[in-house]
Steps between C-alpha positions, in 0.01 A plus 500: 500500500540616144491915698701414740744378235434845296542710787800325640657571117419834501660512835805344429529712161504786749765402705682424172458828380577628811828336521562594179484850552758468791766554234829253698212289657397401142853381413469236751141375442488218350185413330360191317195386308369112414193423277317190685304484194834386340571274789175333515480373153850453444679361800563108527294521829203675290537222192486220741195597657352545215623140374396333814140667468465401155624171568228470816221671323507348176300193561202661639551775214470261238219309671287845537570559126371156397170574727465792285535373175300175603205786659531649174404189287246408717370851442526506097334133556196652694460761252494283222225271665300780683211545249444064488525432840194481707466778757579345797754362363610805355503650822670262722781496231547920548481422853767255467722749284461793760573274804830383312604875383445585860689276601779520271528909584515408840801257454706795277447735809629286730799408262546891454482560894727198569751577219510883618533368858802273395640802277491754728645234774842401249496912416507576891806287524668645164450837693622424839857337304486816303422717848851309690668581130461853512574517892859315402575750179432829708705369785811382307497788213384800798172543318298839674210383288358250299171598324280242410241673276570785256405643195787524350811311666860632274719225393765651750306424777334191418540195687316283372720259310752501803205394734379225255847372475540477869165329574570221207817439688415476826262190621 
């Protein structure tokens, strides 16, 4: 995906170019540039995902870090009490502590899969609103182009705080 993305830029900076060079052609080309970077983190649409995730994953977030800190005492305790404890008891105990930090690293992966799942999810949808955003601006302002990715976008060309604008407006 991430080629086919590279090669389609190089492509389009070609025909950009290209155009360019026509001389008159260039006159009427009309190009513009957004940073979705910009519009991920600072849209409404990307703050409120973010605030309903937070809101939806904080219990189990603050439940996981309890586990750990509770693991962690039990751990110092073991320590502590190693060298007294009979061996069997000893042993049992470890088995005890690995069993629980098993289980505890298998609960933050699933919280990490599920919270990317439910990221990427609220992202999609920030992405499709920005998608029908950029559609509307290039239609009713006779964009040729809007670049999505750049190196370098110049503040005369730069869309971004239009496009942010527009999608906080619209519901």
């Amino acid at each position: 995906m991430k080629t086919f993305s590279m090669f389609s830029s190089r492509v389009l900076v070609g025909l950009v170019l290209a155009a360019a060079s026509l001389g008159s052609l260039a006159q009427d080309f009309k190009i513009g540039a957004v940073n979705i970077e910009r519009v991920l983190r600072d849209s409404t649409a990307a703050k409120a995902v973010s605030t309903k995730l937070e809101q939806e994953f904080s219990k189990r977030d603050k439940d996981l870090t309890a586990s750990i800190a509770q693991l962690k005492t039990a751990s110092e305790k073991f320590d502590r009490e190693a060298p007294t404890l009979p061996e069997a008891q000893r042993v049992s105990r470890q088995r005890q502590l690995v069993d629980q930090d098993r289980e505890l690293q298998r609960k933050q992966r699933e919280f990490q899969e599920d919270l990317n799942l439910r990221k990427n999810e609220g992202l999609q949808q920030v992405v499709e609103k920005l998608n029908r955003v950029l559609k509307q601006v290039a239609e009713a302002e006779k964009y040729d182009v809007i670049l999505q990715e750049a190196a370098y976008i110049n503040p005369r060309i730069d869309i971004t705080d239009k496009v942010i604008s527009i999608m906080d407006g619209a519901k």
